[in-house]
Kinemage of the C-alpha trace (Angstrom):
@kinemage 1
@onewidth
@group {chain A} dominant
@subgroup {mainchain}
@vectorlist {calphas} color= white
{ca unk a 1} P -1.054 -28.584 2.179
{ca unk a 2} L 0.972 -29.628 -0.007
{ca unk a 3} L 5.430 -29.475 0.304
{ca unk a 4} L 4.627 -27.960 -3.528
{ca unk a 5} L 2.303 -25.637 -2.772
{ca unk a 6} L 4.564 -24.273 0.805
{ca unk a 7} L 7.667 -23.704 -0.745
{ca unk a 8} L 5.237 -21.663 -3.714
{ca unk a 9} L 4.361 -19.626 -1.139
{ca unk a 10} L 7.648 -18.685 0.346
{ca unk a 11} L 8.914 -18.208 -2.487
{ca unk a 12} L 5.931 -15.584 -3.626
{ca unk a 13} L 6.796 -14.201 0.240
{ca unk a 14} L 10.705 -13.802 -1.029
{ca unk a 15} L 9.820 -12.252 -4.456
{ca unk a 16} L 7.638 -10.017 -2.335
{ca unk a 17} L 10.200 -8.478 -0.014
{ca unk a 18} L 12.754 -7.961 -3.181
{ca unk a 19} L 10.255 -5.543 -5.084
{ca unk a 20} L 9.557 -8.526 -7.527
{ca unk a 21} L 5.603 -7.885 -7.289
{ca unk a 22} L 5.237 -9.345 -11.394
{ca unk a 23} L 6.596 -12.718 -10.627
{ca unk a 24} L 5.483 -12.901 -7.224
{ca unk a 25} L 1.503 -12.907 -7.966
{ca unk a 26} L 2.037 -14.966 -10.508
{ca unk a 27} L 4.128 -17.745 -8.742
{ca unk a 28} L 1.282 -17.294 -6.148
{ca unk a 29} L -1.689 -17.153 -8.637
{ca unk a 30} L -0.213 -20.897 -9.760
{ca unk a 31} L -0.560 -21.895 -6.354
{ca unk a 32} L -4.231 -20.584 -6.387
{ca unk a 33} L -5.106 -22.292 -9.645
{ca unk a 34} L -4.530 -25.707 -8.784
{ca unk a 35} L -5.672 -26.134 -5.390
{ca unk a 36} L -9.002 -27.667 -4.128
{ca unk a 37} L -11.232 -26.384 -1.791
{ca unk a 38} L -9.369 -28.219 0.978
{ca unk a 39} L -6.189 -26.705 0.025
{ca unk a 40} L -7.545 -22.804 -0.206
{ca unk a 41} L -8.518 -23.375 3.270
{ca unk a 42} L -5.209 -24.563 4.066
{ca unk a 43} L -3.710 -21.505 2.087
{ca unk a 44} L -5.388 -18.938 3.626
{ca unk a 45} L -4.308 -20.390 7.062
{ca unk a 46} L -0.895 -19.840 5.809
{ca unk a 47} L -1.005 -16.315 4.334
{ca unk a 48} L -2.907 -15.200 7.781
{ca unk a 49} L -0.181 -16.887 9.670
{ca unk a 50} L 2.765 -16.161 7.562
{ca unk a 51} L 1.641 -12.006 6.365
{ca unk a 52} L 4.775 -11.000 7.873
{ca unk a 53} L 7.056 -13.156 5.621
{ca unk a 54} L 5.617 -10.685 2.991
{ca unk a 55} L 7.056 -7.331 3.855
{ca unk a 56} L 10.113 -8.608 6.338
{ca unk a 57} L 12.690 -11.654 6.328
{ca unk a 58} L 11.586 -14.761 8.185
{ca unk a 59} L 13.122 -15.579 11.208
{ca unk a 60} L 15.253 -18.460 9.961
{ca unk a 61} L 16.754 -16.100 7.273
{ca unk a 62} L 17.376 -13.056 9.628
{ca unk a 63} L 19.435 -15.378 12.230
């Protein structure tokens, strides 16, 4: 995946948690837009993997 495409992602995951639903689909609907079909696969890893990020701070930003 690409660094881009990661950091998209978090940041949809931080809009998320701060009630910021509007700009969070769409920073993540960018993300969706653009990728191949190698890089949806690589997405959906991440969103399965990383579901929590969505409703609670990461680790490395509740430490």
């Amino acid at each position: 995946m690409r660094d881009s495409t990661r950091r998209a992602l978090e940041r949809s995951a931080e809009l998320t948690r701060q009630n910021r639903f509007v700009e969070a689909v769409e920073t993540a609907e960018a993300v969706f837009r653009t990728a191949d079909y190698d890089e949806h696969r690589e997405i959906e890893t991440w969103l399965v993997d990383h579901a929590d990020d969505y409703v609670r701070a990461p680790a490395t930003e509740r430490e």
